[in-house]
N, C-alpha and C positions, 0 to 999 in steps of 0.2 A: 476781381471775381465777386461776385454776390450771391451767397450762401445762404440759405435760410436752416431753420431748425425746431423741429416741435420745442415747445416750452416747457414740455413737464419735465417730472425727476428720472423718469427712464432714459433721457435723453443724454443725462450728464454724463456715463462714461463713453460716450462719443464724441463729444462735444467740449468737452472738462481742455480747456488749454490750447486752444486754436488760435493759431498765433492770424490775427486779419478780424474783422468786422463779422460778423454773427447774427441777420435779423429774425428776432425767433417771434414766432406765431401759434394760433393754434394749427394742427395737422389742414382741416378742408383748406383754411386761406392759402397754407403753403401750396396746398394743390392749388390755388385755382391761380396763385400767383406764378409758380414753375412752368403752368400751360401755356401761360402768357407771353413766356419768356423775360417776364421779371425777375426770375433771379436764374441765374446759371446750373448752378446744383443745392438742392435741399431734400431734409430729413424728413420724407414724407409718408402717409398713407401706403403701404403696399398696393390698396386699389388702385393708384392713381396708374402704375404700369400696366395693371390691366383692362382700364377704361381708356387708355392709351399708349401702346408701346414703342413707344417712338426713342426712349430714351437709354442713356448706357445705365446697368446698374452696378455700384460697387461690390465688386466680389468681396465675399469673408463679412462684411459687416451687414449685422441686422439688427431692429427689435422683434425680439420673438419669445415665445415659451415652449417647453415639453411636458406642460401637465398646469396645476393652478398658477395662474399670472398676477393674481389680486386685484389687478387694479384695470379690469374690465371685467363689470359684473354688470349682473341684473339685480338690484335690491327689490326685495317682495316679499308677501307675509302668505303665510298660508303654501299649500300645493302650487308650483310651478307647472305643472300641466295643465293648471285650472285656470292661471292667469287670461282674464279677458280682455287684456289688454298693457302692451307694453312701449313705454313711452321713451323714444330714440334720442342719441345725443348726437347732434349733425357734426359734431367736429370733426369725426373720426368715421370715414366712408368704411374702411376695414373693419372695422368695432360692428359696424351696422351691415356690413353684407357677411360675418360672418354670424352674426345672429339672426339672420334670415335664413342662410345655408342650417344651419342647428336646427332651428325650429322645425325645416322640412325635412330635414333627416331623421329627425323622431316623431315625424307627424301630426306636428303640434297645432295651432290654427290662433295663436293672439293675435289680434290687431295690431299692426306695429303703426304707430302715429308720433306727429311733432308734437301734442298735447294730449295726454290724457283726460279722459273725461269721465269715467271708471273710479271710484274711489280705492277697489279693489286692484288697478291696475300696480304692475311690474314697474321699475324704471331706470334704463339702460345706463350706466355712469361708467366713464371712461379718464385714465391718467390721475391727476393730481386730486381731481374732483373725487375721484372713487375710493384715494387714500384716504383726504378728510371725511369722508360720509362715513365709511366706515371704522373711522379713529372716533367719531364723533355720536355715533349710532349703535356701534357696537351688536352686541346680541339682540337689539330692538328687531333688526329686518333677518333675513336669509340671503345669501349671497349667490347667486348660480354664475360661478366663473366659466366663462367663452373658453378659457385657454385649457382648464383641465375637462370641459365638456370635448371640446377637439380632439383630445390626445386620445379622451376613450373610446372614441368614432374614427378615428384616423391612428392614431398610432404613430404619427409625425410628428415633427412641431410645426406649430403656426407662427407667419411671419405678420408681424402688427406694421413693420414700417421699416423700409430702405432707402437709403442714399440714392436716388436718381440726380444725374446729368444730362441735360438737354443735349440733341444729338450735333448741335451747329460749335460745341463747345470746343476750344483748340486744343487741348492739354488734358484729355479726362484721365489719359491713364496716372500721370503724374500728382492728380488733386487725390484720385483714387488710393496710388500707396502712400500718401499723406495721412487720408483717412482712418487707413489700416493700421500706418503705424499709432495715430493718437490711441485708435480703440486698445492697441496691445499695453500702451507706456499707460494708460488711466485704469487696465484692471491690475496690471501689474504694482501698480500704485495704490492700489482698490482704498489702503486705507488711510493715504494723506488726501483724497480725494474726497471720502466719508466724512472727515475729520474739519473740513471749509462747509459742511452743509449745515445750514441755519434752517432752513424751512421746515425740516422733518428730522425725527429722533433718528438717532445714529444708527443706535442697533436695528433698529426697521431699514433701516437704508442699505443696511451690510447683508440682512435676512435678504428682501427685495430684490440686489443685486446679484446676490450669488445663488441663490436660492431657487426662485420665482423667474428672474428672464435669460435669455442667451438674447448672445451678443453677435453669434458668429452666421455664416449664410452658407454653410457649405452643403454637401451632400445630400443628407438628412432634410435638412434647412428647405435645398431647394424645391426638392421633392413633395416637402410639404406644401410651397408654396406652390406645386403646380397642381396640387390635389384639388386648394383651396379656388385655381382657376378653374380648375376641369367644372367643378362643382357651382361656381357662379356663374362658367356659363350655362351650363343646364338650367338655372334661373334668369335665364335672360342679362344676367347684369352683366357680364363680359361677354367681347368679341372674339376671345384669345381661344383657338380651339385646338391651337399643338403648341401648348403653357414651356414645355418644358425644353424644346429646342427653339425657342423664343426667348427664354430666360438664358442659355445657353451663351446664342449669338449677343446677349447684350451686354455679358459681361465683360468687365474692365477691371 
């Protein structure tokens, strides 16, 4: 089986101990490699199901938030309303359609671009990136978190990224309670798991984890993510126009 898996630190208690080969990327590559049918199942983009729903989705597991995520933000100085421009991080399709969905819901009007040109401009920063910028920046910029701007507009959680399985795959359901169990044994484990990470301080990692994302895709979860379809397709960016009996039949 060939598995892919975002790279960042969100990703480890899903990932944390999987026994088989692991090629980890950032989020757009794994989409554009899973489309291809280069790998079988990975930890991708939530957009990537609704820019295509072709595939199974793993029930119970997600990344997602119920209020500030941290580590999808807009760094910016000054009024956020006033930002003339905000400058996107392509890794992360989700990151960017749902800062697009945000901005028309409170009728905002930045330029969203690959470069800014604006010295006053916003700038989009996603995962690991967004940990260091702001370990490193601190109270220099303002942070306007996607995931606690969501919660006060929706009242859901947002789902940043799920386990898709390509539909030609033989065995999803079995990969799938694979999956479920690692995610239970690594929170249940939350703190020998904390305790192996080198890249980032502990206690941020323990706040981060428990705090700031959910892990799970249920109920709540799903409903959130069919808000966030309803609402992308009204922008044009999905095709998905019944999210939630679509998300329904995919799971596994």
């Amino acid at each position: 089986m060939r598995l892919g898996c975002v790279k960042y630190l969100n990703a480890r208690p899903l990932i944390h101990g999987w026994r088989g080969p692991v090629e980890f990327d950032h989020p757009a590559r794994l989409c554009e490699r899973l489309a291809r049918g280069d790998l079988d199942v990975a930890l991708v983009s939530s957009s990537e199901f609704l820019r295509n729903p072709i595939y199974k989705i793993v029930n119970d597991v997600a990344i997602g938030a119920a209020g500030p995520v941290y580590s999808v933000v807009v760094a910016h100085r000054g009024d956020f309303a006033a930002l003339p421009e905000i400058e996107l991080d392509p890794a992360s399709q989700s990151s960017v359609n749902l800062l697009r969905c945000l901005v028309a819901e409170l009728k905002l009007a930045p330029r969203l671009v690959a470069r800014a040109t604006d010295s006053h401009a916003g700038r989009l920063l996603i995962g690991d990136q967004a940990i260091r910028f702001r370990g490193e920046h601190g109270a220099e910029f303002e942070y306007w978190d996607l995931g606690e701007q969501w919660a006060r507009i929706v009242d859901l959680p947002f789902i940043f990224a799920l386990w898709l399985i390509r539909p030609e795959f033989p065995d999803a359901q079995s990969v799938a309670s694979e999956l479920r169990r690692l995610r239970d044994n690594n929170m249940t484990n939350l703190k020998e798991l904390i305790a192996g990470e080198n890249r980032f301080d502990r206690a941020f990692c323990r706040r981060y984890f428990t705090e700031h994302l959910r892990f799970g895709f249920g109920e709540r979860e799903q409903e959130g993510f069919a808000q966030f379809a309803r609402r992308c397709a009204g922008l044009e960016l999905s095709a998905l126009h019944d999210p939630r009996s679509a998300i329904r039949e995919c799971l596994v």
